[in-house]
C-alpha positions as CSV (number, residue, x, y, z in Angstrom):
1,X,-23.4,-6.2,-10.1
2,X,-23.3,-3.6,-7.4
3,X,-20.2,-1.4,-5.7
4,X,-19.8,-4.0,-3.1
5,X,-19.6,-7.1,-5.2
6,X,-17.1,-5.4,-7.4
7,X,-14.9,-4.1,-4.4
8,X,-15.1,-7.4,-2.6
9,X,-14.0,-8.7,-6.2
10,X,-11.0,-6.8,-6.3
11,X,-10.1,-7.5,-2.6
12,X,-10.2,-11.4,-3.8
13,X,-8.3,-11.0,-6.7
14,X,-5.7,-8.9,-5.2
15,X,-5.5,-11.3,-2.4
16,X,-5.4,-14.3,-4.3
17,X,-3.0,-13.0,-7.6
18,X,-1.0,-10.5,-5.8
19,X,1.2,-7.8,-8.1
20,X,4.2,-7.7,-7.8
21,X,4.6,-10.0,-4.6
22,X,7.9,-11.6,-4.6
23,X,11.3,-9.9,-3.0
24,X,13.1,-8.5,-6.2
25,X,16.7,-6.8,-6.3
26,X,18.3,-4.4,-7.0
27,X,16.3,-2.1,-4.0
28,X,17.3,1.1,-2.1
29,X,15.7,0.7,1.2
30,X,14.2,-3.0,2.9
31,X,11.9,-2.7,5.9
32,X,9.6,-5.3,7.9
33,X,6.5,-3.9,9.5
34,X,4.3,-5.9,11.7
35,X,0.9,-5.7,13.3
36,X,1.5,-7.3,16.7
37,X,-2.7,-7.0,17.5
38,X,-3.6,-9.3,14.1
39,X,-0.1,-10.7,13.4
40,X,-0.2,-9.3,9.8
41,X,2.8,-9.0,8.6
42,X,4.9,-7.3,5.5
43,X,8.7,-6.5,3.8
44,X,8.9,-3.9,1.4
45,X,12.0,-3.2,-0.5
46,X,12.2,0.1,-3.0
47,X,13.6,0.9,-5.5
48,X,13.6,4.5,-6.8
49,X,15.0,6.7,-9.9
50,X,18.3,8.0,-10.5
51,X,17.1,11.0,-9.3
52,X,15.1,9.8,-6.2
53,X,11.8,11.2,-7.8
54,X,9.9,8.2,-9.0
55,X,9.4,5.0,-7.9
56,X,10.9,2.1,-10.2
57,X,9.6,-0.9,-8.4
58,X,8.1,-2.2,-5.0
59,X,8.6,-5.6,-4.1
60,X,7.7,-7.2,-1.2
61,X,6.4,-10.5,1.0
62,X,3.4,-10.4,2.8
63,X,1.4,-12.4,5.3
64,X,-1.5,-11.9,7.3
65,X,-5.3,-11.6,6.4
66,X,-7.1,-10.7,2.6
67,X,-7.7,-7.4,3.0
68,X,-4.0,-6.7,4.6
69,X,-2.5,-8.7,1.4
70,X,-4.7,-7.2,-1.1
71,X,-3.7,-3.5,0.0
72,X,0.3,-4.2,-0.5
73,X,-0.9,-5.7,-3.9
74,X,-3.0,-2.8,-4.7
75,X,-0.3,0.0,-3.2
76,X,2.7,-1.7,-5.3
77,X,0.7,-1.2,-8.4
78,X,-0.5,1.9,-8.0
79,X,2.8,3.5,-6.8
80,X,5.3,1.8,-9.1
81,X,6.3,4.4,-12.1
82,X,4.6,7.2,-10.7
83,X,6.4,10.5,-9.0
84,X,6.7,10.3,-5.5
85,X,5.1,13.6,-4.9
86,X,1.7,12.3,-6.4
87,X,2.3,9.1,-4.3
88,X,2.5,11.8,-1.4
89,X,-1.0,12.8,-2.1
90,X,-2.0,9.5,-2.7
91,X,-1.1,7.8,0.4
92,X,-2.5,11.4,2.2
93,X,-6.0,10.6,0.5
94,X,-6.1,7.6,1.2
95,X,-5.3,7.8,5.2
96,X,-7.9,10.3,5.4
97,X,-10.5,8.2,3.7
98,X,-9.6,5.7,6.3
99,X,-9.8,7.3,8.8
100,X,-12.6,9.2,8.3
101,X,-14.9,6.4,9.5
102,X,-16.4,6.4,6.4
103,X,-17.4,10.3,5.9
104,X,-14.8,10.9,3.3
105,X,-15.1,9.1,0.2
106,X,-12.5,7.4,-1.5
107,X,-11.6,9.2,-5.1
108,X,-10.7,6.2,-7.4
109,X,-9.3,8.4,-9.5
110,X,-6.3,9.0,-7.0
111,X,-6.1,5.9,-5.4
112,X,-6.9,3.4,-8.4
113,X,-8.3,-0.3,-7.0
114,X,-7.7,0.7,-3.7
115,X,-10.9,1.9,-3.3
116,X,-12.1,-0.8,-2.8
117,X,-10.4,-0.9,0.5
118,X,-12.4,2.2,2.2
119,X,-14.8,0.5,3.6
120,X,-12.9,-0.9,6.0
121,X,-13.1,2.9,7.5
122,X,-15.8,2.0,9.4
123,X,-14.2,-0.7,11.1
124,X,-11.3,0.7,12.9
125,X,-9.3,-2.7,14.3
126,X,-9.2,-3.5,10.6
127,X,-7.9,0.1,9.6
128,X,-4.3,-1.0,10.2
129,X,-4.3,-4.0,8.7
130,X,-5.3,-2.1,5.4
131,X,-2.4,0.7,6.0
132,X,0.2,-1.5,6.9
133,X,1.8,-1.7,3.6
134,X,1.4,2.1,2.8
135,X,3.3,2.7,6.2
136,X,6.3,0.3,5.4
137,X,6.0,2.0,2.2
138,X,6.4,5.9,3.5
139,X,9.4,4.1,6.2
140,X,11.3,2.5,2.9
141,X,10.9,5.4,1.6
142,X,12.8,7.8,4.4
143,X,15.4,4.8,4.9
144,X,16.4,5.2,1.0
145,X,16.3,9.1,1.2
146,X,18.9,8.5,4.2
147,X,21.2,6.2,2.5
148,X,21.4,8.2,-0.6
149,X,22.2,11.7,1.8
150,X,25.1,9.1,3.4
């Protein structure tokens, strides 16, 4: 089996069994992104620590095409449990292999199955279908930082 097969694997299975899909409470911040050009479409709601430093849970709903789907499935289970400042690097990593138009390769060791999502680098209308989740994710994000500073 070759890189491909196994990435386009994980795409499928991600697409088809997403993690973690499902609106959930309790959650600290609820946004709705969409992409007007493909009509993807996603709401996030976190949930964070105590504290604010790690992420307890991302649920969300999500319509729109595979590889769209499969990148909220992937994002929610690699961010939930982890600190939000390696989530930070992360999502930084992962933007850049994006949009790097496929120069910069994608570390799975940072950004778990979601490597299987850099190839869509070299097709740029498909780049923001792949980061819309990890965009609602950073705009939950500042939303619950605000509500906890009110």
């Amino acid at each position: 089996m070759n890189l491909n097969t196994l990435y386009s694997e994980l795409i499928f299975e991600h697409d088809k069994h997403p993690k973690h899909a499902g609106l959930r409470e309790p959650f600290d911040a609820d946004v709705h992104h969409v992409n007007p050009v493909c009509g993807d479409e996603i709401q996030l709601r976190l949930k964070l620590s105590e504290d604010g430093a790690t992420v307890e849970d991302i649920s969300y709903e999500a319509a729109g095409c595979a590889m769209s789907r499969a990148s909220a499935s992937m994002m929610a289970d690699l961010f939930i449990g982890e600190p939000v400042s390696d989530i930070e690097e992360m999502t930084a990593h992962f933007d850049e292999v994006l949009h790097s138009r496929g120069k910069v390769e994608a570390e799975e060791e940072i950004i778990g199955d979601a490597v299987a999502l850099a190839g869509a680098a070299k097709f740029p209308n498909r780049v923001k279908c792949v980061l819309m989740s990890w965009k609602a994710f950073q705009a939950a994000y500042a939303e619950a930082l605000l509500f906890r500073q009110q």
